[in-house]
BAKEZA-318638 format. One record per residue: residue in one letter; chain; x, y, z of N, C-alpha, C, O in turn. Coordinates in nm, 3 decimals. Example, Ala and Ser with C-alpha at 12.3 -4.5 7.8 and 13.67 -1.06 7.14 Angstrom:
BEGIN
<atom r="a" c="A" n_east="1.319" n_north="-0.569" n_up="0.780" ca_east="1.230" ca_north="-0.450" ca_up="0.780" c_east="1.320" c_north="-0.330" c_up="0.780" o_east="1.424" o_north="-0.332" o_up="0.846"/>
<atom r="s" c="A" n_east="1.285" n_north="-0.225" n_up="0.708" ca_east="1.367" ca_north="-0.106" ca_up="0.714" c_east="1.290" c_north="0.003" c_up="0.787" o_east="1.341" o_north="0.114" o_up="0.804"/>
//
This chain:
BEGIN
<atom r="x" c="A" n_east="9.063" n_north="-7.401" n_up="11.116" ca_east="8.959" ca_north="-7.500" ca_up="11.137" c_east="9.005" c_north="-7.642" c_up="11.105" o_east="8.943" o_north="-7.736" o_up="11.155"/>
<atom r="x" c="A" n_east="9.101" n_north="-7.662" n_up="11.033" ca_east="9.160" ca_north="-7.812" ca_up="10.974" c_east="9.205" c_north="-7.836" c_up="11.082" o_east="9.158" o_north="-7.930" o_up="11.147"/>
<atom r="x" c="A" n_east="9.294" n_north="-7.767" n_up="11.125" ca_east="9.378" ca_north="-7.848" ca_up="11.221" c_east="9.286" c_north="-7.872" c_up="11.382" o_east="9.340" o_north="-7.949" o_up="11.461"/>
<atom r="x" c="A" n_east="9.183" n_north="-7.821" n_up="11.416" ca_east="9.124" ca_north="-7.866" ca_up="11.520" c_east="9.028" c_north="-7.947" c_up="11.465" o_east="8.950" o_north="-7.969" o_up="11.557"/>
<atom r="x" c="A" n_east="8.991" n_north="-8.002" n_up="11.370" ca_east="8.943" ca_north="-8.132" ca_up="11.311" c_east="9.018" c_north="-8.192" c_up="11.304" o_east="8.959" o_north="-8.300" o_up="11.307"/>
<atom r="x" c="A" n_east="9.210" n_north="-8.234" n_up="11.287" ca_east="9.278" ca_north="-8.317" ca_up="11.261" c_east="9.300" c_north="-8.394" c_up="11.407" o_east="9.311" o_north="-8.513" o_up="11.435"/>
<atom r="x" c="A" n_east="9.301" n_north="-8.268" n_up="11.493" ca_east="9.350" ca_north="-8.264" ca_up="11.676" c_east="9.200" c_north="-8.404" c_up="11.701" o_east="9.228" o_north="-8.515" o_up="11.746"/>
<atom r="x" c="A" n_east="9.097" n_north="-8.377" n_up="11.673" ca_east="8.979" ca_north="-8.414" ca_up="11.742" c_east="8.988" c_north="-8.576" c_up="11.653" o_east="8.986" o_north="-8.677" o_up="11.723"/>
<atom r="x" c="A" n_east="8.996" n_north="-8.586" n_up="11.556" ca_east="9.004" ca_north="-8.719" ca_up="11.479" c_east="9.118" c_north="-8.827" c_up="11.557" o_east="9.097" o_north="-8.945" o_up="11.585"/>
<atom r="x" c="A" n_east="9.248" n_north="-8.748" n_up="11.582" ca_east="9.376" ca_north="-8.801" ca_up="11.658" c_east="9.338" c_north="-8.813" c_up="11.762" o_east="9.405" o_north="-8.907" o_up="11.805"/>
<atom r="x" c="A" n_east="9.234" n_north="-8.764" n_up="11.883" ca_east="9.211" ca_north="-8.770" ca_up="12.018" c_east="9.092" c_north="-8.901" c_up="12.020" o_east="9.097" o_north="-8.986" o_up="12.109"/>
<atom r="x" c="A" n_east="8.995" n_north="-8.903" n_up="11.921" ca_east="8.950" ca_north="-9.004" ca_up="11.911" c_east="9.021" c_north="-9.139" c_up="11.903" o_east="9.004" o_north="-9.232" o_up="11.982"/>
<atom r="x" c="A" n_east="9.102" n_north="-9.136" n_up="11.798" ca_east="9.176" ca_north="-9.262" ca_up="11.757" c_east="9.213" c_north="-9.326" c_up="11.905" o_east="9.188" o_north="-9.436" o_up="11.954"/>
<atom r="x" c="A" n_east="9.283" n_north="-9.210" n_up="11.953" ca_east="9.379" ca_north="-9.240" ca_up="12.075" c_east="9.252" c_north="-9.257" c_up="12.201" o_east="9.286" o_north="-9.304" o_up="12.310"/>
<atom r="x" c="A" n_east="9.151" n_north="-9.229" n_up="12.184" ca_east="9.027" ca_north="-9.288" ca_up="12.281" c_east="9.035" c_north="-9.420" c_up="12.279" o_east="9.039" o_north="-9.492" o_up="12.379"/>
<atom r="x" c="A" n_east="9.038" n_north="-9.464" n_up="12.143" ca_east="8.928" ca_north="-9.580" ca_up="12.077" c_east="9.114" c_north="-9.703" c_up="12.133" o_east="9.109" o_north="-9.802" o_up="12.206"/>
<atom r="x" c="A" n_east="9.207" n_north="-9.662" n_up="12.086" ca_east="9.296" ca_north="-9.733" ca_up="12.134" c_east="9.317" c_north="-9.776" c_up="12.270" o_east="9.333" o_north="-9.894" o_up="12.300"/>
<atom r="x" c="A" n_east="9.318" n_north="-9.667" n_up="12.364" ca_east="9.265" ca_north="-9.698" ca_up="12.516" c_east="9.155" c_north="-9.775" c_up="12.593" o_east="9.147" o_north="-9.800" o_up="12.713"/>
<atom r="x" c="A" n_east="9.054" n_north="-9.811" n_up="12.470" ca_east="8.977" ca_north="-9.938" ca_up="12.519" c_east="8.996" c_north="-10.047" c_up="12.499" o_east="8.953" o_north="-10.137" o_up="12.570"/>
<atom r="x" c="A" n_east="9.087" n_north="-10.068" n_up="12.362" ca_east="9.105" ca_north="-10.195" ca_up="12.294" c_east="9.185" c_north="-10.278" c_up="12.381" o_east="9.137" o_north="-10.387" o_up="12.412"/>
<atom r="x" c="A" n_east="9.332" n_north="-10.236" n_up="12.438" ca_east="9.386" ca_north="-10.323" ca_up="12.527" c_east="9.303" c_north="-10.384" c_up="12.606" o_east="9.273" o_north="-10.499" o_up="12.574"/>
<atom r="x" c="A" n_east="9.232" n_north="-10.319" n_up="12.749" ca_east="9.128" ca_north="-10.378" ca_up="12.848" c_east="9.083" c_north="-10.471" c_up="12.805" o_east="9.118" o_north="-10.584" o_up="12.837"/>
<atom r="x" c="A" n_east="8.979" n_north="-10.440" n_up="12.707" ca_east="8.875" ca_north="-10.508" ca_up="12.628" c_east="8.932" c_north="-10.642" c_up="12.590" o_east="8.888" o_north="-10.750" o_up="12.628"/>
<atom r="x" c="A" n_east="9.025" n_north="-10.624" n_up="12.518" ca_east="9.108" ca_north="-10.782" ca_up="12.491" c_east="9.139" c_north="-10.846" c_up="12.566" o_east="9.125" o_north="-10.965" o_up="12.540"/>
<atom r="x" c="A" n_east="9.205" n_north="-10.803" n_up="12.721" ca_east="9.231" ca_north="-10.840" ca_up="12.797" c_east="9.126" c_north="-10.950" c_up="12.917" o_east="9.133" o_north="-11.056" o_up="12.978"/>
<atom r="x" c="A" n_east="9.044" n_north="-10.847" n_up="12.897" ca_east="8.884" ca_north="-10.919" ca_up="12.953" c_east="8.842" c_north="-11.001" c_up="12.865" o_east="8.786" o_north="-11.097" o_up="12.919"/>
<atom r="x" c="A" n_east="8.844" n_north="-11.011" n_up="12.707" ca_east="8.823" ca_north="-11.114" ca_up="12.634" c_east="8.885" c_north="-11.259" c_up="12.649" o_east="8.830" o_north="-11.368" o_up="12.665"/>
<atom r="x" c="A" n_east="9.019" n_north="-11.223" n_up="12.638" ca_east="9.064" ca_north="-11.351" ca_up="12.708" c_east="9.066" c_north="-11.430" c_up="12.805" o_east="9.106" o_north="-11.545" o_up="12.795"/>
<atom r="x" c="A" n_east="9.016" n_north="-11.370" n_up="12.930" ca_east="8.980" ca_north="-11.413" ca_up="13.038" c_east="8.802" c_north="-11.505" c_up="13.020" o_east="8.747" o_north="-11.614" o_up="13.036"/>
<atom r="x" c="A" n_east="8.783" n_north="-11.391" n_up="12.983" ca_east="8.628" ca_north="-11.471" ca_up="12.984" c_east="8.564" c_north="-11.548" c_up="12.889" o_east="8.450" o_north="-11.591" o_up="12.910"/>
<atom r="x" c="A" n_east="8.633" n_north="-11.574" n_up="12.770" ca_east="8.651" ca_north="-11.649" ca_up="12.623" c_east="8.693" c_north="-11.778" c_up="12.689" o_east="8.641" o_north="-11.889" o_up="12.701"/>
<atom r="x" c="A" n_east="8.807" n_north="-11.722" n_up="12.727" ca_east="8.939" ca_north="-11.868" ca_up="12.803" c_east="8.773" c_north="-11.908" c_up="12.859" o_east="8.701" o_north="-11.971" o_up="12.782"/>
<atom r="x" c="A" n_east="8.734" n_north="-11.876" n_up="12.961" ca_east="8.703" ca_north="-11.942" ca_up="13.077" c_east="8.587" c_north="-11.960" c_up="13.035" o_east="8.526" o_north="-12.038" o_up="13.107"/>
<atom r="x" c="A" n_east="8.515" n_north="-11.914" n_up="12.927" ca_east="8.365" ca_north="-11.974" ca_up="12.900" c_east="8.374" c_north="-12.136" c_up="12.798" o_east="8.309" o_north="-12.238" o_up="12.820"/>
<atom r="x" c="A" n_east="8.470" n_north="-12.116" n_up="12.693" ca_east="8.483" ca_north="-12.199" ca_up="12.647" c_east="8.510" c_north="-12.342" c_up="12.718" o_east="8.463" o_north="-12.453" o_up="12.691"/>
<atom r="x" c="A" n_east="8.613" n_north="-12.297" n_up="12.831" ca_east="8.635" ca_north="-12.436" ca_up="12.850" c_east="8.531" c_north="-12.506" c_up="12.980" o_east="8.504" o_north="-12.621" o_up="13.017"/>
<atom r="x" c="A" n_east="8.499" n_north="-12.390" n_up="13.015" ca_east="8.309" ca_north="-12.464" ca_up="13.107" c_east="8.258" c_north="-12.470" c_up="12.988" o_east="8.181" o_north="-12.553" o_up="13.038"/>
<atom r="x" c="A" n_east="8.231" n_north="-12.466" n_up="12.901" ca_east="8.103" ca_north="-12.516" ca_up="12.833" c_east="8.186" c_north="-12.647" c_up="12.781" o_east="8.129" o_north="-12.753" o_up="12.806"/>
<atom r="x" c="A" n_east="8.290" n_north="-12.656" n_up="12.725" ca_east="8.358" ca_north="-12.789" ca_up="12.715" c_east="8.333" c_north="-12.908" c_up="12.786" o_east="8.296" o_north="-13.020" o_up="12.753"/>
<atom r="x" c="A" n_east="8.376" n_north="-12.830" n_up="12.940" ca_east="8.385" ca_north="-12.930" ca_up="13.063" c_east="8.252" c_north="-12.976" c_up="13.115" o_east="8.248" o_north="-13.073" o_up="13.191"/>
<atom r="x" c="A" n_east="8.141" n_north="-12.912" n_up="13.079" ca_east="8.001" ca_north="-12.935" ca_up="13.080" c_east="7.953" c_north="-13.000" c_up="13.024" o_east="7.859" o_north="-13.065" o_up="13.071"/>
<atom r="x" c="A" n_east="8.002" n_north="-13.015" n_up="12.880" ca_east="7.981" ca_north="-13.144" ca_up="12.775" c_east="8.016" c_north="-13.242" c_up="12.811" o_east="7.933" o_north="-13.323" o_up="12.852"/>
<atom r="x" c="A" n_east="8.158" n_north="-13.274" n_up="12.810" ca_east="8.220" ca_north="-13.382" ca_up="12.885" c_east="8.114" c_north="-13.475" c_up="12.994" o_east="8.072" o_north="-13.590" o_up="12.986"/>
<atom r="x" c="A" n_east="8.089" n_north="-13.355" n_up="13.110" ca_east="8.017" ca_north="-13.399" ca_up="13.199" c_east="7.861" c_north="-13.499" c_up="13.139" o_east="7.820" o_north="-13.614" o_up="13.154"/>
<atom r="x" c="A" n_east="7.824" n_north="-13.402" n_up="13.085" ca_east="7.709" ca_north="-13.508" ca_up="13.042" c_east="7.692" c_north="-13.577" c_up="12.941" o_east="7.581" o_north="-13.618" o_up="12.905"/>
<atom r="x" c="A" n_east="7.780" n_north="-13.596" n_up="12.892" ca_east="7.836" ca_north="-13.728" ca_up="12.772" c_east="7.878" c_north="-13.853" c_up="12.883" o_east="7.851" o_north="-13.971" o_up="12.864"/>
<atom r="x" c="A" n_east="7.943" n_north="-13.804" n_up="12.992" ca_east="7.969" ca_north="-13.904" ca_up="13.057" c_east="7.857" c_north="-13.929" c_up="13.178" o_east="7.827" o_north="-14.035" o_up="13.233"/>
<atom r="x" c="A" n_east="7.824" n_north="-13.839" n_up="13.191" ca_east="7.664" ca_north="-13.875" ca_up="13.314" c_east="7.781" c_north="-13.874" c_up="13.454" o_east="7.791" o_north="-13.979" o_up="13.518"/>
<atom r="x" c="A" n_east="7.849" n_north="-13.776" n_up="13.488" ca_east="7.907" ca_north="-13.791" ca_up="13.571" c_east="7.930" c_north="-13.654" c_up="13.652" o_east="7.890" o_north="-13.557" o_up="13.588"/>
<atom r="x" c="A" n_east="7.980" n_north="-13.624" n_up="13.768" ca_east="7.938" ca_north="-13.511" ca_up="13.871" c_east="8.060" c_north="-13.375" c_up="13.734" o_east="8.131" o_north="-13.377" o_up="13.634"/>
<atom r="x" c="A" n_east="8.001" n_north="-13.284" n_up="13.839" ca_east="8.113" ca_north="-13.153" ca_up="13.754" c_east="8.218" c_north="-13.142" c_up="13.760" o_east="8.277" o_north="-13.043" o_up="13.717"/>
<atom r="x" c="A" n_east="8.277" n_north="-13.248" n_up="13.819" ca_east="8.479" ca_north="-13.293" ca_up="13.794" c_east="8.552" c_north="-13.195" c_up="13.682" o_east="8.642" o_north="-13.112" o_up="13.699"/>
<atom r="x" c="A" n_east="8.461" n_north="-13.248" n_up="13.530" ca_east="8.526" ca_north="-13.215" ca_up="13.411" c_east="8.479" c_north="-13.053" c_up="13.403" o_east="8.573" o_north="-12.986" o_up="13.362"/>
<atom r="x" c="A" n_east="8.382" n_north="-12.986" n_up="13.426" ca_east="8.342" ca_north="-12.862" ca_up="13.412" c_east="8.435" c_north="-12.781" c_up="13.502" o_east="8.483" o_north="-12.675" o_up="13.461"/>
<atom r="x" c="A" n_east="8.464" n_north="-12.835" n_up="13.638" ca_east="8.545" ca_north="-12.734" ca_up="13.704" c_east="8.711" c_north="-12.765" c_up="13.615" o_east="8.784" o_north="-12.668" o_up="13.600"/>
<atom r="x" c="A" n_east="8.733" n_north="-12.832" n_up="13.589" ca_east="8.868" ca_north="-12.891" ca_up="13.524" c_east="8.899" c_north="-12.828" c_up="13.380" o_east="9.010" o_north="-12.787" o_up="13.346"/>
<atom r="x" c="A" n_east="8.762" n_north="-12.828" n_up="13.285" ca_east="8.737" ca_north="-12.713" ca_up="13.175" c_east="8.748" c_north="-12.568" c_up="13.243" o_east="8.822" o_north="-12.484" o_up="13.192"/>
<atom r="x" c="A" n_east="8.679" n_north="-12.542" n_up="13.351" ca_east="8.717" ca_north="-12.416" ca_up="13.365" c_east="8.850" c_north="-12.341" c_up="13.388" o_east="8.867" o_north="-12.224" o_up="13.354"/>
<atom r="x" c="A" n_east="8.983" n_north="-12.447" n_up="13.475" ca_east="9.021" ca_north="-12.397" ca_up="13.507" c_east="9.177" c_north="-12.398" c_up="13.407" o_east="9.285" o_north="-12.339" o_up="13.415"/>
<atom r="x" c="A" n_east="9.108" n_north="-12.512" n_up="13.303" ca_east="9.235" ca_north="-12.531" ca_up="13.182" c_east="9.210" c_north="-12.386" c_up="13.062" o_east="9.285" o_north="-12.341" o_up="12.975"/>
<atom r="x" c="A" n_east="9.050" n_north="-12.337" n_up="13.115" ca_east="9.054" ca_north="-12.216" ca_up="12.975" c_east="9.095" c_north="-12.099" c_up="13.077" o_east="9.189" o_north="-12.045" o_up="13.017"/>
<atom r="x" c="A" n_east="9.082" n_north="-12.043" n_up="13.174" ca_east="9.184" ca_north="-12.002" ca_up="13.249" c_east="9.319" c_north="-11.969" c_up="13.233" o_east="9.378" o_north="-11.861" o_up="13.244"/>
<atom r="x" c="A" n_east="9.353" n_north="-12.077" n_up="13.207" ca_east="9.509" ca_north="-12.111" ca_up="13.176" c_east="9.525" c_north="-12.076" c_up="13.058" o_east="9.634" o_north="-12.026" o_up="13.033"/>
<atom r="x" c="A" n_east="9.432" n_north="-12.087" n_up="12.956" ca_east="9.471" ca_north="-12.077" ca_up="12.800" c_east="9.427" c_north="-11.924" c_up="12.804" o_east="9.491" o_north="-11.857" o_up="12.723"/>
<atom r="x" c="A" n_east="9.321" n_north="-11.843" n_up="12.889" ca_east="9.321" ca_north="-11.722" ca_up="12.879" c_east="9.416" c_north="-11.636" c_up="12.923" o_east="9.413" o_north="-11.522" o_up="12.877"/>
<atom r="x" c="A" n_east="9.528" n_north="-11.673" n_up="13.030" ca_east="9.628" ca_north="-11.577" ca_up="13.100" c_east="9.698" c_north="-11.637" c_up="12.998" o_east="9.720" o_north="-11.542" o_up="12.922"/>
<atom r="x" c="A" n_east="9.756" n_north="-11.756" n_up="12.939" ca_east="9.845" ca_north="-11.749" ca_up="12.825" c_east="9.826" c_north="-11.689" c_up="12.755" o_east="9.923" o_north="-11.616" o_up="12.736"/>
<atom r="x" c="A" n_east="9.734" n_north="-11.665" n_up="12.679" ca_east="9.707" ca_north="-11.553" ca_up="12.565" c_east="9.702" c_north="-11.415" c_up="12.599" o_east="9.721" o_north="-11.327" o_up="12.515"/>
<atom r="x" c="A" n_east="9.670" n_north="-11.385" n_up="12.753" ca_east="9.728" ca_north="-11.273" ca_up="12.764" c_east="9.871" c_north="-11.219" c_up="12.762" o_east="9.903" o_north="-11.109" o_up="12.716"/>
<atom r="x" c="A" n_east="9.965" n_north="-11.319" n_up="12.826" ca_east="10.120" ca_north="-11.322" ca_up="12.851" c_east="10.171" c_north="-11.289" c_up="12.695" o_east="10.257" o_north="-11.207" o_up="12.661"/>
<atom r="x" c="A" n_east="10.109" n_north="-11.359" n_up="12.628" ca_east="10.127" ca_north="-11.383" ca_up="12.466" c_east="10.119" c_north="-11.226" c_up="12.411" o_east="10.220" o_north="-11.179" o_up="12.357"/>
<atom r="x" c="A" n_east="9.997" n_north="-11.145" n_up="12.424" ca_east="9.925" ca_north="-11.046" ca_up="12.397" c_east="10.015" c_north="-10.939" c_up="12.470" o_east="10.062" o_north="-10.859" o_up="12.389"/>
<atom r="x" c="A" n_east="10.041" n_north="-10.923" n_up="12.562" ca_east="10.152" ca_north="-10.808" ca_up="12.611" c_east="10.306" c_north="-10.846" c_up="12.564" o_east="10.369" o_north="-10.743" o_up="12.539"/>
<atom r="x" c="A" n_east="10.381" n_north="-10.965" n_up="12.547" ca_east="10.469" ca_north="-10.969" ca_up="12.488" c_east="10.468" c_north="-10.917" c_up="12.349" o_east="10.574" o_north="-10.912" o_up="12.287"/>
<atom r="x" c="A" n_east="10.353" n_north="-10.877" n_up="12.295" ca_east="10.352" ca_north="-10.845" ca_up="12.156" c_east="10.339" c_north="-10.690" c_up="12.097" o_east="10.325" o_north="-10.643" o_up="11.984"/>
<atom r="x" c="A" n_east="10.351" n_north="-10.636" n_up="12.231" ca_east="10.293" ca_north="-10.519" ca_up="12.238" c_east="10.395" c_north="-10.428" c_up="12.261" o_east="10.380" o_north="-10.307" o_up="12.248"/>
<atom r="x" c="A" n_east="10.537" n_north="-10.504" n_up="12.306" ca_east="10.648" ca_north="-10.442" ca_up="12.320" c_east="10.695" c_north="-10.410" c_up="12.167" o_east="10.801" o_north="-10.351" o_up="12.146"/>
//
């Protein structure tokens, strides 16, 4: 009986590990890219000016989200 409680605890772990990559992965994408629209949205109406800076926030957290992914799989080796 131990050892098919040890099997089922280890199959979990190894569940719970198989979501975490994705999950991070989608975090960074959509972290990156929320942060820097809501940035670029500020900008915008601090300055009273069209969505220049919001599309420009969006597409710099973008950038900071695939970097942190590039970052995040180099680390994984």
């Amino acid at each position: 009986m131990k050892n098919d409680n040890n099997n089922k605890k280890q199959y979990d772990e190894t569940l719970w590990a198989a979501f975490a990559i994705p999950t991070q992965v989608v975090l960074y994408i959509v972290g990156g890219a929320a942060l820097g629209l809501l940035v670029g949205h500020f900008i915008d109406a601090k300055l009273n000016s069209t969505p220049v800076a919001t599309f420009i926030g969006l597409l710099f957290g973008l950038a900071v989200g695939i970097y942190g992914i590039f970052r995040f799989v180099i680390s994984l080796k």
